[in-house]
C-alpha positions in Angstrom: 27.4 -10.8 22.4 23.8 -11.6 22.7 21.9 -11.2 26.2 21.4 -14.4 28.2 18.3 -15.3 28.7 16.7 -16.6 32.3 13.7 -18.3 32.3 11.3 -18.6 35.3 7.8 -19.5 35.8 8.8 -22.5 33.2 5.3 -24.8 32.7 4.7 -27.3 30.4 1.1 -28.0 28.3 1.5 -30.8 25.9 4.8 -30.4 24.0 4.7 -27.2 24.7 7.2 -25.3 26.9 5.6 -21.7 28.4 8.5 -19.3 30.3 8.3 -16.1 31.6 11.9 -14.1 31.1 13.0 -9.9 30.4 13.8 -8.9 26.5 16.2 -6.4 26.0 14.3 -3.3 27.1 13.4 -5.0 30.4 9.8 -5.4 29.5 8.6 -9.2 30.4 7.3 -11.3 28.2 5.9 -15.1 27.3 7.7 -17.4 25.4 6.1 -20.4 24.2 8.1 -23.2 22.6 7.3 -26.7 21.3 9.9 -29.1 22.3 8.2 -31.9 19.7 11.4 -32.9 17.1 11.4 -31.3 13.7 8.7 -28.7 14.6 10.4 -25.4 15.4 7.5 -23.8 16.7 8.1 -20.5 18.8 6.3 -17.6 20.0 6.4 -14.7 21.9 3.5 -12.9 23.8 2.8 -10.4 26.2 0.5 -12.2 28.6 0.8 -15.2 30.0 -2.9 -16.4 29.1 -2.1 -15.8 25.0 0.7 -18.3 25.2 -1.2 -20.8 27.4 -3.9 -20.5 25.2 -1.4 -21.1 22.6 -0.2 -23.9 23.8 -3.6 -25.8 24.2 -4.4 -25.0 20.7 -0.7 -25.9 18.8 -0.7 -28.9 16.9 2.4 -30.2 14.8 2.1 -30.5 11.7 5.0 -32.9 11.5 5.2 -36.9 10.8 
């Protein structure tokens, strides 16, 4: 059974989504997530500054 994850620090830039959660060895880390349809774009960073700047500089590629 996977881990839930819970999200805090939760901001948005665009159609991006930026949260701040625990992966499995308890280190915490940056997701970043566009929430635009049909574009699937995800990362995770380390810092939160690398997935704002990230965010600011995503652009979908889909029409």
């Amino acid at each position: 059974m996977p881990a839930r994850e819970n999200f805090h620090s939760v901001m948005r830039i665009g159609p991006v989504q930026i949260g701040t959660h625990r992966d499995r060895q308890g280190w915490t880390t940056h997701a970043a997530v566009c929430t635009a349809d049909r574009c699937g774009w995800s990362a995770d960073y380390s810092s939160q500054t690398a997935a704002q700047l990230a965010a600011r500089t995503h652009r979908c590629h889909v029409r």
